[in-house]
N, C-alpha and C positions, 0 to 999 in steps of 0.2 A: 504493500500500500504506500510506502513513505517513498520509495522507486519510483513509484508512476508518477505519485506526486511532483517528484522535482523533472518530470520532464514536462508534462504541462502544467495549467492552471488550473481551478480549483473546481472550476465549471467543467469542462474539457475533461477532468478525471471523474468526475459522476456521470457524465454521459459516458464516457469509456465504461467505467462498470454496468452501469444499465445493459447496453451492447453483450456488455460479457454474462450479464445475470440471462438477459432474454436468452443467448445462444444456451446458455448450460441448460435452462430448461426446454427448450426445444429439442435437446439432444435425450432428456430423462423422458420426454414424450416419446421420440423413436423408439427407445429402446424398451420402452411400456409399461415403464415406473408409474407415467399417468398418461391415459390416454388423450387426455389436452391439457392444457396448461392449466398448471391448477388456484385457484381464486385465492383470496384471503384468506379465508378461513382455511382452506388446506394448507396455507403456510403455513399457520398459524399451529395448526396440528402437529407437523412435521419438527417445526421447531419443540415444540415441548415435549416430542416423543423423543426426541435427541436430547433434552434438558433431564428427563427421567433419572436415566441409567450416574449422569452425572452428581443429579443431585443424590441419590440413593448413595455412591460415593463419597462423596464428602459425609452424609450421614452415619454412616458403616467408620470411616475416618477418626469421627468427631466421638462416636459414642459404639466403640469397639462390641460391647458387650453383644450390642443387638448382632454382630455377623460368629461371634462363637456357642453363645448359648443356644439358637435352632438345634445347632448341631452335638451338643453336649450330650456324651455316653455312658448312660447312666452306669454298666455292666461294668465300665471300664475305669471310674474316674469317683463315681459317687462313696465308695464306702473310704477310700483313702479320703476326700475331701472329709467326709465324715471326722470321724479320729481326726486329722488334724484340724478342723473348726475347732471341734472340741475340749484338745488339748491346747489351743491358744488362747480359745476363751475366756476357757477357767483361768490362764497366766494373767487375761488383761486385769483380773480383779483387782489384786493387793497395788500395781507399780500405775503406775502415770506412763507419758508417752518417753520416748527417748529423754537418755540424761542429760546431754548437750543442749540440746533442745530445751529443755526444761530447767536447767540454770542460766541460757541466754534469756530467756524470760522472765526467771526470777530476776535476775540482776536488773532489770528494768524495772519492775514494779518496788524494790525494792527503793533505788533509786529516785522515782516518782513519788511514791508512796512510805516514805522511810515511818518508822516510829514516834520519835517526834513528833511528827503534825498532829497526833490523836490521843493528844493524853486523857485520861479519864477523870470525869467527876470527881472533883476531892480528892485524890491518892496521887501521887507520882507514877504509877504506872500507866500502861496502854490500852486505850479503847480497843482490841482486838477487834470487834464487829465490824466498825465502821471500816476498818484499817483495811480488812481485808474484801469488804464490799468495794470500797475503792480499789484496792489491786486486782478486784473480779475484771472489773470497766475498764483498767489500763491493759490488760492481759487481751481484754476481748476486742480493742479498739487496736491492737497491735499484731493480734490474728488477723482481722478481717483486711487490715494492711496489706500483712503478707501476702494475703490471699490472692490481693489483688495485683500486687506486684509478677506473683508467680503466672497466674492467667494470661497479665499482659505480655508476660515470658515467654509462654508456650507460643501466643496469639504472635510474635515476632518472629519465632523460628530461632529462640533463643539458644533451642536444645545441641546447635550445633560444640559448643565448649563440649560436647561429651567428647567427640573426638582427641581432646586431650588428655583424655583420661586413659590410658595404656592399660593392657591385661598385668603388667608387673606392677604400675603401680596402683590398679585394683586391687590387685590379691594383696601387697604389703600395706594397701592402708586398710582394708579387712580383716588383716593378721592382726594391725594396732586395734583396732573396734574391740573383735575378741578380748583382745586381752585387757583392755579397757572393763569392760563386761565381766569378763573374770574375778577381778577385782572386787569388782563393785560387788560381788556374790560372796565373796571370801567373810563379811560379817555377819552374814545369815548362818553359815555353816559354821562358823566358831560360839557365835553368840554372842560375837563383842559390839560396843558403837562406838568406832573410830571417828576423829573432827572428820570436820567438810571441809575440802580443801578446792577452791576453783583457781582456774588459771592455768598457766605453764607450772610444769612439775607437782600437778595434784595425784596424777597417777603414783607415782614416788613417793609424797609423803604421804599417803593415804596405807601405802604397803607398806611402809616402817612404823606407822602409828598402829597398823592391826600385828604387826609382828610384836611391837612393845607392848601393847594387849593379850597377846596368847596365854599368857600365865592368868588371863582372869578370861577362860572360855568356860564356857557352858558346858560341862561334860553331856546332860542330856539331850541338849542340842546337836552335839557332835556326834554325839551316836546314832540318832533318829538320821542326821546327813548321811553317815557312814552306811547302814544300812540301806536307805533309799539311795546312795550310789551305788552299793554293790547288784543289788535286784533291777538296776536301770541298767548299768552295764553288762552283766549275765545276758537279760531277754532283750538287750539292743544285739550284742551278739549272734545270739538266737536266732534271732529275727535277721540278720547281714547270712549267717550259713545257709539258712535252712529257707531262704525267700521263694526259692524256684517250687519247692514242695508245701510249702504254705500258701491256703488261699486267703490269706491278708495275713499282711503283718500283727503281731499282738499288740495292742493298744496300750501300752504298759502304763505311759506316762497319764492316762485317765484313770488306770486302776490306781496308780502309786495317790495320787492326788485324791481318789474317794475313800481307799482303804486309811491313808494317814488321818482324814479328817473323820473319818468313825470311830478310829480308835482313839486319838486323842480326846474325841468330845467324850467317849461313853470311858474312858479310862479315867477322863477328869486330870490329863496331865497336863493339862496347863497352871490348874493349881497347884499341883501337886510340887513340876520343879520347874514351873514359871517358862514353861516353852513359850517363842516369840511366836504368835498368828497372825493371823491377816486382822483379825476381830472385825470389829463392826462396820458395816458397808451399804451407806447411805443408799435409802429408796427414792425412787421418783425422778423426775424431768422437772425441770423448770421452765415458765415461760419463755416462746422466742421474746426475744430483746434487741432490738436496733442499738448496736454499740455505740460509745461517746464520739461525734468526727473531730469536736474541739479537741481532741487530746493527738489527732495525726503530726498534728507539726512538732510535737515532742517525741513522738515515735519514729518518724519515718525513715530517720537510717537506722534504729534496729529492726524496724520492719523488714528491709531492703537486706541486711546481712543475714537476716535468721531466713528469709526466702532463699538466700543463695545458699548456705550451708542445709538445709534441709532438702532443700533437691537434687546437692550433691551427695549425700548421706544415701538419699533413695535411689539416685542413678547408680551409685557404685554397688548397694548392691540388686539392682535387678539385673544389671550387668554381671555381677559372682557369678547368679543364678543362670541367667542367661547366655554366658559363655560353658556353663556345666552341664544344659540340656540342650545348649543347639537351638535356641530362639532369639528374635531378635526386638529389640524393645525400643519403642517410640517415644525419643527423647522429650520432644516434644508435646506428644500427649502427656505422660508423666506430670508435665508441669502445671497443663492445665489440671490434669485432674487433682494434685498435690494443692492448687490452687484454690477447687472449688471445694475441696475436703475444709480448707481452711477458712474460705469464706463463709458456707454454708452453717461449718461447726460453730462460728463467732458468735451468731445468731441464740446460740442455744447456751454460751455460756460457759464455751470450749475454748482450748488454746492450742497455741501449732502444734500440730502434728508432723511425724516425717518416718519412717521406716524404722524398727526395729532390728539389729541384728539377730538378737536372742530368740525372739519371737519370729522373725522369718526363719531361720534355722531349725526351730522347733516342727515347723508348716511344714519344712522341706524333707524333713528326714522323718516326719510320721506318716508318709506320704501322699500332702496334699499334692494334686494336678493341676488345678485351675483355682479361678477366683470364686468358687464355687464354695472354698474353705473360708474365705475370707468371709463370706457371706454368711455362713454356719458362723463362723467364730463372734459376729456381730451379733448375731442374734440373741448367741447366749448371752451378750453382754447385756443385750438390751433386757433380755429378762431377767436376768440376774438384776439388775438394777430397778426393775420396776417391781419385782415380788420372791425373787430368792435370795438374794444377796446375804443374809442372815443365815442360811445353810454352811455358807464356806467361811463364816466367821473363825472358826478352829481351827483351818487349813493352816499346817506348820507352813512358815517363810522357809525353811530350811529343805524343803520337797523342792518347792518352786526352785529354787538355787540348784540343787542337782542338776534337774530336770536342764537347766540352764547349761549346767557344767557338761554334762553328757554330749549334749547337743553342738557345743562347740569342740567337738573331737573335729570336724572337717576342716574346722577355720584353722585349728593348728597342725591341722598337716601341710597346709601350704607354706611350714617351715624346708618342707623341704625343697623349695622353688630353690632358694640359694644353691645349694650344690646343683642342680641341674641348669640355673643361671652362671656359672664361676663356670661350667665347662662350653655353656654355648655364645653365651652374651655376656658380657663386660658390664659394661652400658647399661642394660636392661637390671643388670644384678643393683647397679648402683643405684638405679631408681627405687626397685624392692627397697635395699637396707633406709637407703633415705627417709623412702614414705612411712617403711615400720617406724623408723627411730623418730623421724620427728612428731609422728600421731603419738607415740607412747612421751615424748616430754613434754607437748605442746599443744595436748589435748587433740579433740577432733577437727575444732573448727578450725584453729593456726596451723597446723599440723597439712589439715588437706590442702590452705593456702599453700603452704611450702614447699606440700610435694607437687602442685600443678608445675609453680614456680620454675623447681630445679629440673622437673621431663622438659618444660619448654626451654630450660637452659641445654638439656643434652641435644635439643633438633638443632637451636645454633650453632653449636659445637660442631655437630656433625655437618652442618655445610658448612660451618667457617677450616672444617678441616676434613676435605674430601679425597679422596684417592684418586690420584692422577695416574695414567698410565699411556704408554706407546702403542697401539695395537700392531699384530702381527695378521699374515693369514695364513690360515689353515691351510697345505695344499688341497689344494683338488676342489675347494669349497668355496662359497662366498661367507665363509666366517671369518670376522677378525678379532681375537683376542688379545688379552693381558701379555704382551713377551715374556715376563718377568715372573707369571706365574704358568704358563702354558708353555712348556716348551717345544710342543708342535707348531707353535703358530710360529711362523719368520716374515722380518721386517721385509716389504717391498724397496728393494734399491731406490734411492732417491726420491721415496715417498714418506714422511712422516706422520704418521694417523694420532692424532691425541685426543683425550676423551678423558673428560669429570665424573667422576658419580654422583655429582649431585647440581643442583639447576647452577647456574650462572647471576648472580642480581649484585647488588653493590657494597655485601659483605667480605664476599669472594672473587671480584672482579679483578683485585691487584694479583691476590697469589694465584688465578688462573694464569696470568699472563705469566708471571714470574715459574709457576712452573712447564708453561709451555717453552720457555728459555732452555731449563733446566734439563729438562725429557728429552727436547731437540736438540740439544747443545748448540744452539746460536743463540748469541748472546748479541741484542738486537743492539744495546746503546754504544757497543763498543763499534760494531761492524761500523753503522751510523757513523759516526764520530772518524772511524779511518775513512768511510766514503767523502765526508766535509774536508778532510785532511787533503784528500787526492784532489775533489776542485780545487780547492785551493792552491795547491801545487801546480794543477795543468793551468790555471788563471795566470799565477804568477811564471810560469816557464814560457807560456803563447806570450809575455809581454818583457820577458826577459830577451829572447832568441830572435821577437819584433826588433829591438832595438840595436843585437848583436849583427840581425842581416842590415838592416839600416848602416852598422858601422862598419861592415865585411864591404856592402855597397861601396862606402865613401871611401874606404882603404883600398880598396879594388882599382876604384878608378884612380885614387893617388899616384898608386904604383904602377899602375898599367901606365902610368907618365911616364914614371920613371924606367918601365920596361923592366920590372921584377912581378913574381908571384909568389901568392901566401897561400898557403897548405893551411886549411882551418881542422883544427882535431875537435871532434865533439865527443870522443870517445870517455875525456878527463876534465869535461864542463864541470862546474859546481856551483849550483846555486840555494842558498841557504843551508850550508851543510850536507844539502842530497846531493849523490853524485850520478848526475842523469847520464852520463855516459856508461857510467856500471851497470845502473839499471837496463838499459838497451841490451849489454853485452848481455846481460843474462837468459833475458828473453829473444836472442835474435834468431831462435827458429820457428818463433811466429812471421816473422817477413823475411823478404828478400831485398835488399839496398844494390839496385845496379849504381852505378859508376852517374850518370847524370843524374840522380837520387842526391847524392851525396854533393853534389857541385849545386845543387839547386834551393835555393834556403827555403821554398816554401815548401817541398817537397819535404828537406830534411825533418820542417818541423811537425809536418803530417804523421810520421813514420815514427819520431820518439813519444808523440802523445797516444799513437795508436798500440805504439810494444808498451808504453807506460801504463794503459788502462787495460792490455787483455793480462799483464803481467799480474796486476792488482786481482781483477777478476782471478785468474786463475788461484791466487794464494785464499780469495772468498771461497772458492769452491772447496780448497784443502780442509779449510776451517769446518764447511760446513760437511763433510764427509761424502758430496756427492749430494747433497738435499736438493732438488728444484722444485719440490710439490709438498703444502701441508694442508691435511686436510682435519677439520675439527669435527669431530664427534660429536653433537650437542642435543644426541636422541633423549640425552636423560634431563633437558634442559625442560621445566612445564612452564615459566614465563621469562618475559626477559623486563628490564627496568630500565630507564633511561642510562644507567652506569655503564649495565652489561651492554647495550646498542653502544654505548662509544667506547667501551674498550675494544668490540670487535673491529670495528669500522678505523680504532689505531693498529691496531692487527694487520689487518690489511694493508694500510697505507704504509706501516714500518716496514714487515716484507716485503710488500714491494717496489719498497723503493731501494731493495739489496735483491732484485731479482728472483721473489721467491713468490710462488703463486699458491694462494689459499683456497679452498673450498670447505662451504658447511654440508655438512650432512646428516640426517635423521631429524631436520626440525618438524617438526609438529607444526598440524594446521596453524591452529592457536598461536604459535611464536610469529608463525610465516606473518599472519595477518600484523604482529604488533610490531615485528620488524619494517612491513612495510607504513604502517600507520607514522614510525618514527620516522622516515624517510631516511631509513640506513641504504636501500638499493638505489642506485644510483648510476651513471656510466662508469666511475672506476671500480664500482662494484655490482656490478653488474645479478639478476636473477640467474644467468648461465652456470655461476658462481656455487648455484645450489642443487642440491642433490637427496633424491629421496634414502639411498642407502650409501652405504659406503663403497659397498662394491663397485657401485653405479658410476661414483667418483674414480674410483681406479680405473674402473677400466676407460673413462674418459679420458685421465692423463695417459695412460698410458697410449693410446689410437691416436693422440694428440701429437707424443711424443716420436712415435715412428717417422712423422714425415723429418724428421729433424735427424741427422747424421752427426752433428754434433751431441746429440743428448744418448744417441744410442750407445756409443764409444764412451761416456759418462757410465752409463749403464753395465757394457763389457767390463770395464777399470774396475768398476766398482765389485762383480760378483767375481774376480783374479781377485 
């Protein structure tokens, strides 16, 4: 359309399409799409029978559920979702949502709503009520933020940053989550309550305060742990041996969770030695509530940080998951949907939410399929909350903690990525150890900053420091290879093939050139600099040897007075040091000097500037080992930048202005076009210049080369 336009006027281009609209339906009447031309109304139909299938598409897009659930198998998927709703549900009771998450938001309400402001009638202490009615409102004005931020995320196409998130350093900031998790479980299982420690290095002192604790654990806490890890471990095993012969896994983690809470309640041992429960577990909903909007402009950059850490929390692990079964996950939707979780919950008096590791872990190994558990697991929340919640008042904390512990056997086995990273990948190891180390001192939220950080620091790395190489060819083949690691492949005589592994832009634009010097052993500024040296030289000798015949002239005729003659030697000339008579003598079976050559001054001075410059040449050609062709490799190049367009285009012009002809090869559509947009092609660089492969290029120098007698015998020299 924007084509047509710039060739006529604006009138001119609607009657052209008319023209073209009448012809195309004239042609769907021949062919008996319609038997005449069809009215309004039949466009009208056509169009929205074509809009159907689209709009069905983006709906199916927008709201996944509707294109997997038709197809949901019940035979296949229902009883693992089952057990695992189940066994999540009952986990949501006792804990609140993620811990990150839920001290980024205390710290704000905290902040807003400190103690101070609520002191209570007559006492020096705290209106508690009011304190936390208020931190209800900042909590919910600061979800509903979020929410909104994340939607508009999704709604952007934000999701693309997942790309920077690597399968090593998924799995190492996973391994830190774990062990984060771990932690946090370790004072259930003793029975201690270690401080709260947030910030960098709470993991640490958190696990030296419960170790300085251990002399004051709970022995019947420990035992009830001890137990309910051993009967979770046994029938997790069980259950890993014997899966092929079993028609469901045993639900273990539902029995351990009903059987500890029957026998606690009917044994009475909570009083007895003060076991820690869940205890009492508020009933009921509250009304939807429109949160405070005056309170945004104090929220809204931790609104804006707890949205990006929380969809980074959930992208990395649907991604664990989703690289361990082979599915692939819509960054983008994520966001929204993380978004409308958040918006929606604000209303009711909820606070952000974001992904669970312990609780997904739990989903994934009691084997829920689909979101089908997630939907069970809600449920039970919602009735637990509306009319049983008082059932699981008993439930030991120290079950749930197992059940935790058990469950992250998988996260710590990708301790073993290291050793199979230290033997394949360098690089990839060092992201691993990174992302572990700094999630475990620097918590989650800094932590996952840091290791984005340092992977985007290893891509720089790696194109600020790329492997350069010579290629060779394979005989018999149009392969060209590494020389240096292929020793089938051999150099083409007089051809230099050079090639990057990684694109060309203006990080690495000096040391492409610099190592194309180094690979090809011409070293352009010096050649340069001797070629400036020799004009100058033939400048100053044409205006030396002007003035010497002018004065051969005038002695000539002197003496031809006087009837003598001068023998002029040019063999022991010296001008400026050079002794251009030496020079000749070196060279002199590039020409032949008859006898009236030599009597003749314009002829003589023909003849030293011509042995003086094939002399120079030839010592260029010694230098450069026979090189007349270099061709650049630039397949692995996917853009170029203004840097890279003029270091090629001095490329060019340096070689050849030392007789040396370059060609690109392998560029990609996409480069072609932004090389020509920069107007790099040109007459001295001509489109001929380019080549779709590299062979393509050889064998052009080389057919080139044939007609030339002098480059062949370059060629012979070269393989003696």
């Amino acid at each position: 359309m924007d084509t047509e336009k710039k060739d006529c006027s604006l009138g001119e281009y609607f009657v052209k399409r008319r023209v073209l609209d009448e012809l195309r339906l004239d042609e769907l009447a021949q062919k008996g799409t319609w038997s005449t031309k069809p009215t309004l109304g039949e466009r009208l139909k056509e169009s929205l029978r074509c809009s159907v299938p689209r709009l069905k598409h983006i709906l199916l897009s927008w709201i996944p559920v509707l294109s997997w659930l038709p197809h949901y198998s019940i035979r296949e998927n229902f009883i693992g979702d089952l057990i695992s709703g189940c066994s999540v549900g009952i986990m949501h009771l006792p804990q609140g949502t993620f811990a990150v998450i839920s001290i980024m938001i205390g710290s704000v309400t905290e902040r807003l709503a400190p103690d101070i402001d609520f002191p209570a009638n007559g006492t020096n202490g705290t209106d508690l009520d009011a304190r936390d009615a208020h931190r209800v409102e900042i909590a919910c004005s600061l979800t509903v933020l979020t929410g909104i931020f994340q939607i508009l995320l999704g709604v952007v196409r934000f999701g693309f940053v997942v790309t920077y998130l690597s399968e090593p350093l998924i799995r190492g900031y996973t391994t830190g989550s774990a062990c984060h998790v771990c932690v946090s479980q370790l004072k259930y299982l003793f029975g201690v309550k270690p401080a709260r420690f947030t910030g960098p290095l709470s993991l640490i002192y958190t696990l030296v305060d419960i170790c300085r604790l251990l002399p004051e654990t709970k022995v019947p806490e420990l035992v009830v742990s001890l137990v309910a890890l051993s009967v979770l471990i046994v029938v997790k095993e069980i259950n890993d041996c014997y899966r092929q012969k079993l028609p469901m896994p045993i639900p273990i983690e539902i029995i351990a969770i009903i059987a500890a809470t029957i026998i606690i309640h009917f044994a009475d041992l909570t009083s007895k030695y003060n076991i820690d429960v869940v205890g009492e577990i508020p009933s009921g909903l509250k009304a939807p509530r429109v949160p405070d909007a005056t309170l945004f402009t104090d929220v809204i950059g931790d609104a804006f940080a707890i949205a990006i850490v929380g969809y980074a929390i959930n992208i990395s692990l649907g991604k664990t998951f989703a690289l361990k079964h082979g599915y692939k996950v819509d960054s983008n939707q994520e966001l929204v949907a993380l978004g409308l979780s958040n918006t929606v919950g604000s209303f009711f008096q909820c606070y952000s939410v974001t992904s669970s590791l312990s609780r997904s872990l739990v989903q994934e190994s009691t084997g829920g399929k689909t979101q089908v558990a997630g939907l069970i697991s809600s449920v039970i929340v919602l009735v637990t909350v509306l009319k049983i919640g008082s059932l699981f008042s008993d439930l030991p904390k120290a079950v749930l903690s197992t059940i935790v512990f058990v469950n992250l056997k998988g996260m710590f086995k990708q301790f073993l990525d290291v050793s199979l990273l230290w033997k394949t990948n360098k690089v990839d190891l060092m992201v691993w150890l990174v992302t572990f180390t700094s999630t475990i001192l620097l918590n989650l939220d800094l932590g996952l900053a840091v290791s984005v950080g340092f992977s985007m620091l290893t891509v720089i790395f790696r194109t600020q420091l790329p492997r350069y190489s010579i290629l060779g060819q394979v005989s018999g083949t149009d392969l060209y290879l590494d020389t240096d690691t292929y020793k089938e492949a051999k150099e083409i005589p007089g051809i230099k093939i050079f090639r990057s592994s990684t694109t060309i832009y203006y990080t690495n634009a000096e040391m492409y050139l610099e190592a194309l010097q180094e690979k090809s052993g011409i070293e352009i500024g010096k050649l340069l600099t001797a070629k400036k040296q020799r004009k100058a030289v033939r400048r100053l000798s044409k205006d030396t040897f002007s003035e010497m015949n002018e004065r051969k002239v005038s002695a000539g005729l002197k003496e031809q007075s006087q009837g003598d003659v001068v023998a002029f030697d040019l063999t022991e000339t010296s001008i400026n040091g050079l002794s251009i008579g030496q020079v000749n003598k070196a060279y002199q079976h590039y020409t032949t000097m008859s006898d009236s050559d030599s009597e003749t001054s314009y002829h003589g001075d023909n003849s030293i500037n011509k042995v003086s410059q094939r002399g120079n040449e030839e010592k260029e050609r010694a230098v450069r080992s026979g090189t007349h062709s270099i061709i650049l490799d630039i397949s692995t190049t996917s853009f170029v930048d203004t840097v890279s367009v003029k270091t090629l285009k001095n490329i060019f012009r340096d070689f050849g202005e030392i007789d040396l002809d370059v060609y690109l090869a392998g560029c990609q559509a996409c480069v072609v076009e932004q090389l020509e947009a920069a107007g790099f092609f040109s007459e001295s660089i001509p489109k001929s210049r380019l080549f779709v492969t590299v062979h393509d290029a050889v064998l052009h120098i080389l057919k080139k080369l044939r007609d030339t007698d002098f480059v062949l015998n370059v060629l012979c020299s070269t393989q003696m």
